[in-house]
N, C-alpha and C positions, 0 to 999 in steps of 0.2 A: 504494500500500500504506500503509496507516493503523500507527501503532504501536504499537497493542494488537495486530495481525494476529499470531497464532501465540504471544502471549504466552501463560506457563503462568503464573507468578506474578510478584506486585510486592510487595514488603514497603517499607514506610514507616520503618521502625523507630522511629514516634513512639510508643511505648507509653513508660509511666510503668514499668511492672514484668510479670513473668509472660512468656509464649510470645508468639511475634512474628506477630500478624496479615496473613492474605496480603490486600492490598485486590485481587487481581483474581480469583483463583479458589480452590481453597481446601485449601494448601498451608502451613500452621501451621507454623514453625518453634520446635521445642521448644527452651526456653531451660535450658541447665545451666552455671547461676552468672555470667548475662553482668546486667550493669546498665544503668539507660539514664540517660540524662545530657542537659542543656540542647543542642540544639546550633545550629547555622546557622536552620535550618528546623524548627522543632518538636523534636524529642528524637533524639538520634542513642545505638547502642548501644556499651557502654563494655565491651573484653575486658581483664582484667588479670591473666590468667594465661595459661599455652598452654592451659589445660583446658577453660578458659571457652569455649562453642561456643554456637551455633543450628543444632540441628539440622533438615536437612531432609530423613532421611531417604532414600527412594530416589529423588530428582527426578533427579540427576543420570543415575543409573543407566536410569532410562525412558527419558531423552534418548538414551542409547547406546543400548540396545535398539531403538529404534524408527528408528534412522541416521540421525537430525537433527543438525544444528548446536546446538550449546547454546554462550551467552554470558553472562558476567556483570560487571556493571559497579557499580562504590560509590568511592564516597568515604574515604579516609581519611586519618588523621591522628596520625601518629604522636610519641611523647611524647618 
């Protein structure tokens, strides 16, 4: 099994600014008031409030619905 097998999305979060790019399919997380910043690897996204989100909508909600497993996995780095 390959590890794109089953993927729905990948976000990079290497954007400068704006909505967060899915590079695998095409699952757009809308950005409300999050920033993006230098980080490891190209630009990592910066939350500095609890309001600050990426949304994505109903992905989780598909995953339940259709009885898959869903996982998520990131990086972070707390201040």
């Amino acid at each position: 099994m390959a590890l794109i097998d089953n993927l729905i999305s990948y976000w990079k979060l290497d954007e400068s600014s704006g909505n967060a790019a899915d590079s695998h399919g095409s699952n757009t997380l809308v950005n409300s008031n999050v920033t993006f910043s230098a980080g490891v690897i190209n630009n990592g996204a910066v939350f500095n409030d609890a309001a600050d989100k990426l949304d994505g909508g109903e992905i989780a909600a598909f995953a339940y619905q259709i009885g898959s497993d869903m996982s998520v996995s990131m990086w972070i780095k707390p201040s």
